[in-house]
N, C-alpha and C positions, 0 to 999 in steps of 0.2 A: 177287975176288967181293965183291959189294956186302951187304948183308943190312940188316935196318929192317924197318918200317911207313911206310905214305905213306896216307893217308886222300885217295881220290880223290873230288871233290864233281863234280853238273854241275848249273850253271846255265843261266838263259837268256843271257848274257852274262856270260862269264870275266872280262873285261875289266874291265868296269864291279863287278864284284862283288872285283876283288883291290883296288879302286881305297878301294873301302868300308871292306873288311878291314884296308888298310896305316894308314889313319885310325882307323883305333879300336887296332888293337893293336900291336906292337913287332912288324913283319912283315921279314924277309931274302928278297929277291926271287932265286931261284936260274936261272928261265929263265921268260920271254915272248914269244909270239908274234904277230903284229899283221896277223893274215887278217883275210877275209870272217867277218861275223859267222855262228857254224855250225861253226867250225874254229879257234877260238882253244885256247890252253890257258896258263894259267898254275902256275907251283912254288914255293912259296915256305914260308919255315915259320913259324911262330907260335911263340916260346920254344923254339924246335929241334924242334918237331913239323912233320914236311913235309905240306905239304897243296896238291893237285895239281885247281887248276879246268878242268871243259871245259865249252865250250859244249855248249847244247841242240843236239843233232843228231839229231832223230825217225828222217831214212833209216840211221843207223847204230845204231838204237834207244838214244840218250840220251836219257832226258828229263828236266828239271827239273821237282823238285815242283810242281803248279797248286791252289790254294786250300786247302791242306794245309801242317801243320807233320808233319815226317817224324819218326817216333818213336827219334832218337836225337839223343843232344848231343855236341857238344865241349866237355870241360869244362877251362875257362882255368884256370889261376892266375896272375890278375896283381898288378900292386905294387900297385894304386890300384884297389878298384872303384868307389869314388865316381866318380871320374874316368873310369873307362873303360866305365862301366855309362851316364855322361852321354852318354859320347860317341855311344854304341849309341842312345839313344833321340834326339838331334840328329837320326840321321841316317836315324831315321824306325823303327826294328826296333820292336817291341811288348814290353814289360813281362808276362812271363807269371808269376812271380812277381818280387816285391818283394826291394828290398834287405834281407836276412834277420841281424841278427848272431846267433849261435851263438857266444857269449863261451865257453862250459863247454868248445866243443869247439876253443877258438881259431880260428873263421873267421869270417867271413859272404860269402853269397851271394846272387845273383840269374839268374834265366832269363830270357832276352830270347830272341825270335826274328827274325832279321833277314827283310829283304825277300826272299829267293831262297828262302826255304821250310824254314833248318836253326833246329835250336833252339842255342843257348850258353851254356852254365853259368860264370857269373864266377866266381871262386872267390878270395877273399884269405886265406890264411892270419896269420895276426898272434903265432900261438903255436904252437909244436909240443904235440900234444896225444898220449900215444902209442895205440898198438892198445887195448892193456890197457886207458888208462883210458876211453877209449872205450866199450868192451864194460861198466865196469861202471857208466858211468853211462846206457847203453842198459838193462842188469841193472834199474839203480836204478828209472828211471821204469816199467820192466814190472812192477816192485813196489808204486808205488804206486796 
């Protein structure tokens, strides 16, 4: 028996949207399919998270986002967001926040939304920062 999470997305095109995906981030292609556009689906995972595309299929009530960013992210952690936060906007996604560092908390990030409707939170960590200290420098700034 298998067990996991698979975050299933649908776009208007699988296809063209894993083609996106594998260009910007460190992607493992585990199964594709190469229909009529309508019936495609791709599986592949991002840093071992599976994430499973299907095409827009209205008569089977799929439907990808339309002029909307959908109120939920994937939030990355990659090695480079310089690098992979560039890549994102090359190939055309929208800057919804800025390359942000958060030296206190060892990261910085950014939110881009790609062309198919999802939002993605880059995420580089640079320092292990723990829970604890975290919470007291959240503590801190509520103080001052």
């Amino acid at each position: 028996m298998y067990t996991g999470v698979e975050i299933d997305i649908v776009v208007a095109d699988a296809l063209k949207a894993y083609t996106t995906y594998q260009e910007i981030f460190a992607t493992e292609l585990i199964e594709k399919t190469d229909f009529p556009k309508g019936q495609n689906e791709v599986v592949f995972t991002i840093y071992g998270t599976r994430i499973h595309l299907l095409d827009e299929n209205p008569e089977a009530g799929m439907q990808a986002p339309k002029d909307i960013i959908v109120p939920i992210w994937l939030n990355v952690m990659v090695p480079d967001i310089k690098e992979t936060f560039k890549l994102a906007i090359d190939h055309g996604w929208k800057e919804l926040m800025p390359l942000t560092d958060m030296s206190d908390f060892g990261v910085t990030n950014a939110v881009v939304a790609d062309t198919f409707g999802y939002q993605w939170m880059l995420h580089q960590i640079h320092k292990e920062v723990s829970f604890e200290e975290r919470q007291a420098m959240f503590e801190q700034q509520m103080d001052d």
